[in-house]
C-alpha positions in Angstrom: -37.1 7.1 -64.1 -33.8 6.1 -62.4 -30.8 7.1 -63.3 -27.0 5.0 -63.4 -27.0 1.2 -63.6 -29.4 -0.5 -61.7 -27.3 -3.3 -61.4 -24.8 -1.4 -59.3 -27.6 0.2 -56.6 -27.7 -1.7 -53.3 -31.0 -2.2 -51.9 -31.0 -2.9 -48.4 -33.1 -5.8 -46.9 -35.5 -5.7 -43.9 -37.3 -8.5 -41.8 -40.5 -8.3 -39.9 -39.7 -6.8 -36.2 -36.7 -4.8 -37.3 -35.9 -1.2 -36.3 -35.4 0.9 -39.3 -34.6 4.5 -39.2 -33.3 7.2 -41.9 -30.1 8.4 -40.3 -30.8 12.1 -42.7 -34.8 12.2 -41.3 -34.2 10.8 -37.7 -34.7 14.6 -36.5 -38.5 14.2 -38.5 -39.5 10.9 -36.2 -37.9 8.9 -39.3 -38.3 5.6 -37.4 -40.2 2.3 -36.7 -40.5 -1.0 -36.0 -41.7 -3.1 -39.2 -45.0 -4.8 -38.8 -45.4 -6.1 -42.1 -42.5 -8.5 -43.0 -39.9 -9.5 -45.3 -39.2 -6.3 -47.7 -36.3 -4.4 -49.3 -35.7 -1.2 -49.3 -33.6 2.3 -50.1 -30.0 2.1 -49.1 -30.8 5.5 -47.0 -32.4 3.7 -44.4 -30.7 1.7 -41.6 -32.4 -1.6 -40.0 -31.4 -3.2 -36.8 -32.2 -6.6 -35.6 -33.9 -6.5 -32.0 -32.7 -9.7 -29.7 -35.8 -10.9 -29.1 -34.0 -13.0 -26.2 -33.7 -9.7 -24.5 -36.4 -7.5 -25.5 -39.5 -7.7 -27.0 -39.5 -5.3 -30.8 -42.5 -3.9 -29.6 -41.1 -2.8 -26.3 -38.0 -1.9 -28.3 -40.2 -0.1 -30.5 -42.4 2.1 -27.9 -38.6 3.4 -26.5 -36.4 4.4 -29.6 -40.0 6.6 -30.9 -39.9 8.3 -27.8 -39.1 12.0 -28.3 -36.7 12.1 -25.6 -34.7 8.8 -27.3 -34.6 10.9 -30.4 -33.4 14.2 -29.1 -30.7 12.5 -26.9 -30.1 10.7 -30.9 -29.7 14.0 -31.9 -26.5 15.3 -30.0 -24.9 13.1 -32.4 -26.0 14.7 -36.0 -23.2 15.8 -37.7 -23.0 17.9 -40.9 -23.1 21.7 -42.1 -26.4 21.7 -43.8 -29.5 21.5 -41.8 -31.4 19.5 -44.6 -28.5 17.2 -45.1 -27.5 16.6 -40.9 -27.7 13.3 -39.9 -27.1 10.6 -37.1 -23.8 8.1 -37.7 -24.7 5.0 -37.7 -21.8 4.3 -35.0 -23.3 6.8 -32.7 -26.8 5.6 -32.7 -25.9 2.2 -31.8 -24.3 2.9 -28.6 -27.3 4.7 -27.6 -28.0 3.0 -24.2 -31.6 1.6 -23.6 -32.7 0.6 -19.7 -34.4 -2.7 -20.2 -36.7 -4.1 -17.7 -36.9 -8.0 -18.0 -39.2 -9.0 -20.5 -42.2 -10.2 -18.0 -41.9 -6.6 -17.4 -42.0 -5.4 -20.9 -45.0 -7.6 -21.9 -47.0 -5.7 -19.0 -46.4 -2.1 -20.1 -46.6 -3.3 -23.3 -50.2 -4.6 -22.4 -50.6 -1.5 -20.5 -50.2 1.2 -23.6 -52.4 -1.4 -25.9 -55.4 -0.8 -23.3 -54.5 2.9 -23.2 -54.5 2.9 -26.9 -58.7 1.2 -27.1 -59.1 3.6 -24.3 -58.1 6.5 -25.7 -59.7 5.2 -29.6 -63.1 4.5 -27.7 -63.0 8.3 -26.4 -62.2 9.5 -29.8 -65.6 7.6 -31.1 -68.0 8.8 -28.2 -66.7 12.4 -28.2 -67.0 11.9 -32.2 -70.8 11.0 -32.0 -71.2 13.6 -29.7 -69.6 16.0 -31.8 -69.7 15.3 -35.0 -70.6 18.8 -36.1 -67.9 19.8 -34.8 -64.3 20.7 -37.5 -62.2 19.8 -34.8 -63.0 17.9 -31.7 -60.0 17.6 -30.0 -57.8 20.1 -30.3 -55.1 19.3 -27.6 -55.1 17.5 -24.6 -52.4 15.9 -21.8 -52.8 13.1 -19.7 -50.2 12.1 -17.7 -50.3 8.9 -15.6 -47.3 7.3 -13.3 -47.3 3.4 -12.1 -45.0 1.1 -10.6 -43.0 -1.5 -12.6 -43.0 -4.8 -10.5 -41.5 -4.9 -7.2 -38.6 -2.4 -7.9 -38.5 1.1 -7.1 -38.9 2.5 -10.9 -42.1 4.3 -12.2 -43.3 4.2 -15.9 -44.9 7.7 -16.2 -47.3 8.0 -19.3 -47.9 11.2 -21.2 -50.6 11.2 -23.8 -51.4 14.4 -25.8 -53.8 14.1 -28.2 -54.6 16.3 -31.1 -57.8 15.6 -33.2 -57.8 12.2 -34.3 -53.7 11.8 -33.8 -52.3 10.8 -30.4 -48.4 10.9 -29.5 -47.5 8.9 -26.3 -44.0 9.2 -24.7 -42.8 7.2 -21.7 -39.8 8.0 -19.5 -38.3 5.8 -16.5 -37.6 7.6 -13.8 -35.7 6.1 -10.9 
């Protein structure tokens, strides 16, 4: 059932590739790129159109899920109410992302989708191996470092996984 006129209630619109994120929830991991396409949704939630001249959405993506992005979000919540704290609009849009250029981009981006069938083909052989077992995995860190094209940056990769759920976090470190 809703309640007041549902003339008056503003749904909000979003388009395949955006970043949408629920200023209240952000501290929950309240944000993603959408992957499916034109949609419209609760006038809670906040989208943002990535430049795709500058930066690939799922490069853009893979950085503003990162733990670290969120927590450094966070110094911005404001309100008295745990349950009701959230992150200002304003604020989280001068939240500075480093960029490499996008030939860059494509190849980390390439990098954590090989990572990913890795880590998914491990989860089936262990699986099979175990399947007896309540819970295979029950944590595990893996944590890799490469160079990112000629410059003097490293991508460092940190994988834990937890039964059949993964989280994976990247920082650049100079």
């Amino acid at each position: 059932m809703v309640r007041g006129d549902k003339k008056l209630k503003k749904y909000k619109e979003t388009r395949l590739d955006d970043i949408v994120y629920n200023p209240a929830n952000l501290k929950f991991g309240a944000i993603a790129r959408n992957k499916y396409g034109n949609a419209v949704f609760s006038p809670i939630y906040v989208t943002y159109e990535v430049d795709k001249g500058v930066a690939l959405p799922s490069f853009i993506e893979m950085v503003v899920t990162r733990d670290s992005f969120i927590q450094n979000a966070l110094q911005y919540q404001q309100g008295t109410v745990y349950e009701r704290m959230s992150v200002n609009t304003e604020d989280f849009a001068t939240l500075d992302i480093s960029l490499p250029s996008k030939e860059e981009q494509i190849k980390i981006g390439a990098y954590f989708n090989n990572i990913d069938k890795l880590i998914t083909l491990h989860h089936r052989k262990h699986l099979q191996k175990n399947s007896s077992q309540e819970f295979p995995i029950l944590f595990t860190y893996v944590t890799l470092s490469l160079p990112i094209g000629n410059s003097v940056s490293y991508m460092k990769l940190r994988i834990s996984i937890q039964n059949l759920n993964y989280q994976r976090s990247l920082s650049m470190l100079t």
